[in-house]
C-alpha positions as CSV (number, residue, x, y, z in Angstrom):
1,X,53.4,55.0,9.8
2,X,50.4,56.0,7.6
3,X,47.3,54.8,8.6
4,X,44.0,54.3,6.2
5,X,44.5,55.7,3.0
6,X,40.5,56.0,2.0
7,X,37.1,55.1,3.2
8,X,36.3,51.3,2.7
9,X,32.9,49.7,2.3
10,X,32.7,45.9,2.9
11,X,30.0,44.1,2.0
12,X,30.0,39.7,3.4
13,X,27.9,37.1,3.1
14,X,28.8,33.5,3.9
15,X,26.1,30.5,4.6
16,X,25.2,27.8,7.2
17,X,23.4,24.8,6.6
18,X,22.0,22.7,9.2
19,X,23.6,24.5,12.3
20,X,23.2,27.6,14.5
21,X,25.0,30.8,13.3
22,X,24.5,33.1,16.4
23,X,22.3,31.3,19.3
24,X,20.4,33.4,21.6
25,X,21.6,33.8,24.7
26,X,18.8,32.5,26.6
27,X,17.4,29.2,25.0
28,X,20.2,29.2,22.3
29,X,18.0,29.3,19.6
30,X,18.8,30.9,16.4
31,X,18.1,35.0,16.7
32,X,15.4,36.7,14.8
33,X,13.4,39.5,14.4
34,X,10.1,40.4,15.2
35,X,9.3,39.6,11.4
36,X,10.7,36.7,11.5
37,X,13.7,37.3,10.0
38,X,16.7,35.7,11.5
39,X,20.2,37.8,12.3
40,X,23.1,37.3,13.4
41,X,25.1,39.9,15.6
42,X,28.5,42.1,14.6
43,X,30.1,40.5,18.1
44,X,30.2,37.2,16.0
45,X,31.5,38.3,13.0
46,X,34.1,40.3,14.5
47,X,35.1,36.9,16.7
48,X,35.7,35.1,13.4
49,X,38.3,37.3,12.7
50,X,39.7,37.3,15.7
51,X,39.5,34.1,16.3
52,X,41.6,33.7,12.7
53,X,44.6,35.8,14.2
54,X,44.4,34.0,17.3
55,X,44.7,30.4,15.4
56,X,48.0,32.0,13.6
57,X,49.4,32.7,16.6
58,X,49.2,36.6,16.6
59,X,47.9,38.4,19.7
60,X,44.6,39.9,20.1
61,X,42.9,42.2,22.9
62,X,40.0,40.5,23.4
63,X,40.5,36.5,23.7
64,X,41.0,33.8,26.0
65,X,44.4,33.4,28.2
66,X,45.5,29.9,27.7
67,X,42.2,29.4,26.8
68,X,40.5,30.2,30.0
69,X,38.4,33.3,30.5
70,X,39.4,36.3,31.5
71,X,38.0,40.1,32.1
72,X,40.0,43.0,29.9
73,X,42.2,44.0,33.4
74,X,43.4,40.4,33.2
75,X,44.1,39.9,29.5
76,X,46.2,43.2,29.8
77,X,48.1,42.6,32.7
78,X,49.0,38.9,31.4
79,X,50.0,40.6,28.0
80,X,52.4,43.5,30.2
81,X,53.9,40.7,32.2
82,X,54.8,39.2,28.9
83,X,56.2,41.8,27.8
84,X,58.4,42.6,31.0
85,X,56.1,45.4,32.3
86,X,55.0,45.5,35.6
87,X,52.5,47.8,34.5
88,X,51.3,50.9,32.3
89,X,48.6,53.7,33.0
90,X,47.1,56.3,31.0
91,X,48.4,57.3,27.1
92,X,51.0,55.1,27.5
93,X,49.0,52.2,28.4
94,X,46.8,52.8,25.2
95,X,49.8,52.9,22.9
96,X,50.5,49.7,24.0
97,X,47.9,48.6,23.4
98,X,47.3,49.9,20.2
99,X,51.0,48.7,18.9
100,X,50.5,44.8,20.1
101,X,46.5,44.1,18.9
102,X,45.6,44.4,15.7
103,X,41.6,44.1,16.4
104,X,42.3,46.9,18.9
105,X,43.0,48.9,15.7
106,X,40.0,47.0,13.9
107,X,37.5,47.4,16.6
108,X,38.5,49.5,19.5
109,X,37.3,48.5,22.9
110,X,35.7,50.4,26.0
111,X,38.8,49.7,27.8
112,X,36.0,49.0,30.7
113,X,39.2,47.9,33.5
114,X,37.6,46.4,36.4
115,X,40.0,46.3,39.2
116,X,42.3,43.3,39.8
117,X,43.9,42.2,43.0
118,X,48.1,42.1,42.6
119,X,50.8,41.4,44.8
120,X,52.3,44.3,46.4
121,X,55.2,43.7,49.3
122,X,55.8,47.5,49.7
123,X,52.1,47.6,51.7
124,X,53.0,44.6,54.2
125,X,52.3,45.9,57.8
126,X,55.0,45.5,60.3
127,X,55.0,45.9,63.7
128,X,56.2,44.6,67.5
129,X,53.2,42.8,67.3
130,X,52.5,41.0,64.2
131,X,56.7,39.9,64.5
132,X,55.4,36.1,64.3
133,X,52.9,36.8,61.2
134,X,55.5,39.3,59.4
135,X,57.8,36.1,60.1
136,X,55.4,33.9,58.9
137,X,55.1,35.9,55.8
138,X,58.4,36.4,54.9
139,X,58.9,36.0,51.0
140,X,55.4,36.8,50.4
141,X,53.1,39.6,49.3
142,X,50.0,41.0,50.3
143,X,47.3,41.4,47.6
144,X,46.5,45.1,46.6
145,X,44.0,46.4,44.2
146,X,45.5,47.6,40.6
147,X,42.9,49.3,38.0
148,X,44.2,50.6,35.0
149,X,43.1,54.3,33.9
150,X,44.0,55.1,30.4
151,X,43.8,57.8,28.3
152,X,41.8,57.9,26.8
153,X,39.1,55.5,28.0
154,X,37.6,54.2,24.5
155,X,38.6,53.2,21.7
156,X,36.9,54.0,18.6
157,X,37.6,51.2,16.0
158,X,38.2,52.0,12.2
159,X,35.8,49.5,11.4
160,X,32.3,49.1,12.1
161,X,29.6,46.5,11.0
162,X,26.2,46.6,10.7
163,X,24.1,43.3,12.4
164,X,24.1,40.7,9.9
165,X,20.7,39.4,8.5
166,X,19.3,36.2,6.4
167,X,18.8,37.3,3.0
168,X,15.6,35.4,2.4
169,X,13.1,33.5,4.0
170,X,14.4,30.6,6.3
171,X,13.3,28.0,8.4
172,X,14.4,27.0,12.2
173,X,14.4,23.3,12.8
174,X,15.3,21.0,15.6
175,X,17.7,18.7,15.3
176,X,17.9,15.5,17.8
177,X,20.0,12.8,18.6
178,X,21.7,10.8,21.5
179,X,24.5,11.5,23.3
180,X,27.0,8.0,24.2
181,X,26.7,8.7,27.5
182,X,23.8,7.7,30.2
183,X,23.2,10.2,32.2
184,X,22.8,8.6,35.1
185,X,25.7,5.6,36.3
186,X,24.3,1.9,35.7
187,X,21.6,3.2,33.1
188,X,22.4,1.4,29.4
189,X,21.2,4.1,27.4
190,X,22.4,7.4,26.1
191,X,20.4,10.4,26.7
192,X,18.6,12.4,24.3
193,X,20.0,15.5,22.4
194,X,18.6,17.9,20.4
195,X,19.5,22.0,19.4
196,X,17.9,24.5,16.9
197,X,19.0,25.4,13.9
198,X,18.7,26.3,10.8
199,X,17.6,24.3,7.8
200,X,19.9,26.8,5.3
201,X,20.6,30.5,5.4
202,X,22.6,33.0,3.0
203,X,24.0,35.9,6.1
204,X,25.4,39.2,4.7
205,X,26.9,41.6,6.2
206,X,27.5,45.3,5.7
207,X,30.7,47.2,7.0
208,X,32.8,50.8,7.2
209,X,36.3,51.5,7.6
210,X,36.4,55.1,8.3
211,X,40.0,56.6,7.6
212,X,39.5,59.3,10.2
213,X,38.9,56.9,13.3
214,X,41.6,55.4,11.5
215,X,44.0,57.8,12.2
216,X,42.8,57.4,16.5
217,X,43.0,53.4,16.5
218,X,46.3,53.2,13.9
219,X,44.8,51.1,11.5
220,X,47.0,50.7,8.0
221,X,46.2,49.8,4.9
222,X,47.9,46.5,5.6
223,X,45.8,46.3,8.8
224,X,42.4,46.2,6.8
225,X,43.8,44.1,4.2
226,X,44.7,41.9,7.1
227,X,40.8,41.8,8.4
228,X,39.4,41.0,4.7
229,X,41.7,37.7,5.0
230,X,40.4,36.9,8.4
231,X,36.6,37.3,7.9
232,X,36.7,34.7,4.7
233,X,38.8,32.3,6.1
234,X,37.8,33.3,10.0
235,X,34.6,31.9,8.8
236,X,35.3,29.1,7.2
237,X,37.7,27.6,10.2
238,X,34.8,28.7,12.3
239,X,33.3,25.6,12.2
240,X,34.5,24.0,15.3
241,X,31.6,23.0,17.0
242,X,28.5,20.5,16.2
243,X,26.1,23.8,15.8
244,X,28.8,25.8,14.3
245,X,29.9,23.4,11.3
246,X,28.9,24.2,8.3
247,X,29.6,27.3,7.3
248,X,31.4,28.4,4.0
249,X,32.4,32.1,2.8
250,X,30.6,33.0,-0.6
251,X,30.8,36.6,-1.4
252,X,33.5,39.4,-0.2
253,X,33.4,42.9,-1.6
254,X,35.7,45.6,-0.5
255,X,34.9,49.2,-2.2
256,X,37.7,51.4,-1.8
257,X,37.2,54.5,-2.3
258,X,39.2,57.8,-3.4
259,X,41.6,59.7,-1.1
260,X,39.5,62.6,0.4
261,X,36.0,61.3,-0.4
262,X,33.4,62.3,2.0
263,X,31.1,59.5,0.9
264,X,29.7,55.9,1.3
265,X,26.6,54.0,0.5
266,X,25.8,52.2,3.7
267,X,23.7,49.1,3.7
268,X,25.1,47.7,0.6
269,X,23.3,44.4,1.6
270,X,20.1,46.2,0.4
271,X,21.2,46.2,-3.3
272,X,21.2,42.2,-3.3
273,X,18.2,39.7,-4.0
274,X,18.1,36.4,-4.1
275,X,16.5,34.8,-7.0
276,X,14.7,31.1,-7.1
277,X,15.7,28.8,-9.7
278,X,14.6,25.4,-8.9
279,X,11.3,26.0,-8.0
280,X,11.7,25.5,-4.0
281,X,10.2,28.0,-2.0
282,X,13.0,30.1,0.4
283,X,12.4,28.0,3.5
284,X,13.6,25.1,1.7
285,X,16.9,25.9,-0.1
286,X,19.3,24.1,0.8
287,X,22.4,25.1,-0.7
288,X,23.7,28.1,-3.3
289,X,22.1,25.8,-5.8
290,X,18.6,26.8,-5.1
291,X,19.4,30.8,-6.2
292,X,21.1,33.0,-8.2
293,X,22.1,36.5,-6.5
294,X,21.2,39.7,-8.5
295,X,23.6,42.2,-8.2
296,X,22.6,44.5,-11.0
297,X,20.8,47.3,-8.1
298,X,24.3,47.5,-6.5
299,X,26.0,47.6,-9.8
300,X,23.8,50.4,-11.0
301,X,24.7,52.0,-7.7
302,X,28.6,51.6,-7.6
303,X,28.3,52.9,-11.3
304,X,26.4,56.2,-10.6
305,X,29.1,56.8,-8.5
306,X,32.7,55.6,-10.1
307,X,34.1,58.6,-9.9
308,X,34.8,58.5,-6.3
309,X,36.0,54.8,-6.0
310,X,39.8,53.7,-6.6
311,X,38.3,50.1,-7.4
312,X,36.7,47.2,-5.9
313,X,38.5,44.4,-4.9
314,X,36.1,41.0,-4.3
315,X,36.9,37.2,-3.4
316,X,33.7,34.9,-4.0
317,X,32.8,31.1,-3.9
318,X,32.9,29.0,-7.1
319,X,29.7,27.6,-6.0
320,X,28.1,30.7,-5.8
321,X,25.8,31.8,-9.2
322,X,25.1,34.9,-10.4
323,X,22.5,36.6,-12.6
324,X,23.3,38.1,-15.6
325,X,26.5,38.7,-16.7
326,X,28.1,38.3,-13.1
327,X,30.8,40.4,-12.0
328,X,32.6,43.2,-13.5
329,X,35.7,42.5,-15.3
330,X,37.6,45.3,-14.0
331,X,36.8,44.5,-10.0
332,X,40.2,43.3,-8.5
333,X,40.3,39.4,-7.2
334,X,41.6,39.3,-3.4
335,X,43.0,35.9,-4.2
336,X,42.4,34.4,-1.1
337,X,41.8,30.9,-2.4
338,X,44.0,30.8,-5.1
339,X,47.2,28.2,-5.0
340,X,50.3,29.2,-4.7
């Protein structure tokens, strides 16, 4: 099977409005920087799309099992006992692995196995002695301890992303409200509620599919054609809790470069601005209404360089607005939201 033709670049940007796109772990508040300027990690993007393959029933590497948690060791040897496999070690482990998980070939993983306790009859102690507990025990297995080792111990993904940031200047507010429940029996009152979040904010990201980790993790072209689906519509089905809701894909390029070319921009995020057009200042947008995105630095970019790119291939909101003329008429649509 051929794996990654050329180098990809992918440059993402979806939006929230009144909700929490990645809370801190601490006070679950939305994260920013030292600036000011709010982020949101690659660990969240990457669980959109996993979370997408997951809700069309394909398998994925790192998820829930039957929706409880679980450490790697656990997700693996549920996934081998699926499967009919007692268990697997070293290259033969990581083919597996490889073969049944697509965002194994996206991503990679540490393949960090913490040991796991197993049932193992062939260690039972027997004796004169112990007759009446070896009796007592008959049909059943005493736990041993079962870490796998592969070969080799990490996987390098084919695709890495950048931390996502806010595009402009936004503003964290708290919303409140009361839950239907008193939180104490015989009282006739709900308690109080309230989370952060944020007012409205346009998040891009920035991403690399390298074809030579590709070649390590097995990632096809069908593969990464596969992940472009899942990070537009992972993000729009994302929106499954109250903090959460909210969110709606806007822009999706993929630059493909190609075969052979040593090259990529990085940071194509940096070739966007945002520009006002109803007079509001940035902390108080509220929807794509409020801007017009100005692509012309990355168009200038992507031009002084179009002899090393195959084509680009976009999918994009109708609600989003462009300055200028807009988008190139020879970029390729992805088609993700057209009907059949």
């Amino acid at each position: 099977m051929s794996t990654l033709s050329s180098r990809r670049e992918i440059l993402f940007g979806y939006d929230i409005r009144m909700g929490n796109p990645n809370g801190d772990p601490d006070e679950n508040r939305p994260r920013s920087l030292p600036d000011g300027r709010f982020y949101v990690t690659d660990v969240r993007l990457k669980r959109f799309a996993r979370d997408y393959l997951a809700a069309k029933g394909q398998e994925i590497l790192v998820g829930n099992i039957e929706g409880r948690t679980t450490n790697l060791t656990g997700r693996v040897a549920y996934y081998l006992e699926s499967i009919g496999k007692a268990k697997a070690d070293g290259e033969e482990l990581v083919n597996i692995l490889l073969d049944s998980f697509m965002d194994a070939r996206w991503f990679g993983s540490s393949l960090a196995f913490k040991g796991q306790k197993e049932e193992d009859s062939s260690s039972m102690e027997s004796s004169d002695d112990l007759l009446a507990d070896t009796k007592a025990q008959k049909g059943k297995k005493k736990p041993t301890e079962w870490k796998p080792n592969p070969i080799p111990k990490t996987l390098t993904g084919a695709v890495q992303f950048n931390m996502g940031e806010v595009l402009h200047e936004a503003e964290e507010i708290q919303i409140q409200g009361t839950s239907v429940f008193a939180s104490l029996e015989g009282n006739k009152q709900g308690t109080f509620t309230n989370y952060a979040a944020l007012r409205y904010a346009l998040i891009a990201f920035h991403g690399v599919a390298n074809e030579h980790s590709a070649k390590k993790s097995r990632m096809t072209d069908a593969d990464y054609d596969a992940l472009l689906r899942a990070l537009w519509n992972g993000v729009r089905s994302a929106g499954n809790t109250r903090t959460k809701i909210g969110q709606v894909p806007r822009l999706l390029l993929s630059v493909e470069y190609q075969p052979g070319e040593e090259f990529q921009f990085g940071n194509l995020m940096d070739y966007v601005k945002l520009q006002a057009v109803t007079g509001k200042p940035e902390r108080a947008w509220a929807s794509p209404d409020d801007y017009r995105m100005d692509l012309s630095r990355l168009l200038e970019r992507l031009n002084s360089q179009r002899a090393r790119i195959a084509q680009v291939r976009y999918e994009v909101s109708p609600d989003l607005q462009f300055a200028g003329s807009g988008l190139p008429a020879d970029w390729q649509p992805l088609g993700f939201d057209q009907l059949a």
